[in-house]
N, C-alpha and C positions, 0 to 999 in steps of 0.2 A: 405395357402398363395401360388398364382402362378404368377413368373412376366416370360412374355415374350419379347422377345425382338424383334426388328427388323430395318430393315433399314441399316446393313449393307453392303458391297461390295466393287467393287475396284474402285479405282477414282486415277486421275491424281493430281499430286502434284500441290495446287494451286486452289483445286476443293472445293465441299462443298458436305457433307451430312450430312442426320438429322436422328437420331437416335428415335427410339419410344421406349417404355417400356408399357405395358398393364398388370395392377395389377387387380389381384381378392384372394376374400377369407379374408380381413379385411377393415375395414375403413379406404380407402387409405387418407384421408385428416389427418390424425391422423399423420400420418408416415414421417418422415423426408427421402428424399429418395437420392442417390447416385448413381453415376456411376464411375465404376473402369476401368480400363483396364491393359490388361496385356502380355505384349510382349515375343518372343517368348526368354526363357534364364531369364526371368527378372522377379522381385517380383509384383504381383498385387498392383497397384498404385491407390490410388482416383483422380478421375478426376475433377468433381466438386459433388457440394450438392444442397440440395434446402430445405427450411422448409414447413412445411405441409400445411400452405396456401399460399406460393407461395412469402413472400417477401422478404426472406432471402436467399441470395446464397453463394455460394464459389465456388473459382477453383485452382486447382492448377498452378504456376506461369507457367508452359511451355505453359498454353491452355490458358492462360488470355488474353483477348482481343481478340480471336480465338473462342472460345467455348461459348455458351450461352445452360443453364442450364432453363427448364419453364416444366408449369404442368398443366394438363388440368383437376381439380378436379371430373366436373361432367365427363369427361370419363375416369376419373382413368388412365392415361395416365399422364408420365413424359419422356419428351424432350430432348435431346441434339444436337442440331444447332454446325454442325463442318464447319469452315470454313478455306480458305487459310491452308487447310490439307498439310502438309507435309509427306515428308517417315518415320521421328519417329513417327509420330502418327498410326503407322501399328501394330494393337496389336488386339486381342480378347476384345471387350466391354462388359463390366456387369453393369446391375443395381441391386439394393439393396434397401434394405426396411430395415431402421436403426433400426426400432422399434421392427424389428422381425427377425434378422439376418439374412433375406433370399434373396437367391441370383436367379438371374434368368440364363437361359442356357448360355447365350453371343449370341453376333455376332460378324461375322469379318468384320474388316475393312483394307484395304490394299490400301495404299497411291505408285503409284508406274509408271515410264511411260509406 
């Protein structure tokens, strides 16, 4: 199992960017997948979720309305759409493959003028 990550950098508060994730090594539609992050001092938090074909989601209440969580099955790619980013949202991002505990490197994002 490898997920990669990408997409993140630094953006002004207010700003938007969209997060990728690139899965190999299972039947990524199987997988319910996840994105954490985790600030610098602070416990890794879930961000949102998605289920393995795409209609079920969650978030957690700080990103609700802010974040959209999507999945691109035939490229094994899963999404997250950050918008009207603030400076807490400045943390290392992970995704996750719920099915197989496995996490990919992170990227940063830093919310900041």
């Amino acid at each position: 199992v490898q997920l990669v990550e990408s997409g993140g950098g630094l953006v002004q508060p207010g700003g938007s960017l969209r997060l990728s994730c690139l899965a190999s090594g299972f039947t990524f539609s199987m997988s319910n997948m996840r994105w954490y992050r985790q600030a610098p001092g602070k416990e890794r938090e879930l961000v949102a979720q998605i289920g393995g074909a795409g209609y079920t989601t969650q978030y957690a209440d700080s990103v609700k309305d802010r974040f959209t969580i999507s999945r691109d099955n035939a490229k094994n790619t899963v999404y997250l759409q950050m918008n009207s980013l603030k400076p807490e949202d400045t943390a290392i991002y992970y995704c996750m493959a719920f099915a197989f505990g496995s996490w990919g490197q992170g990227t940063q994002v830093t919310v900041s003028l």
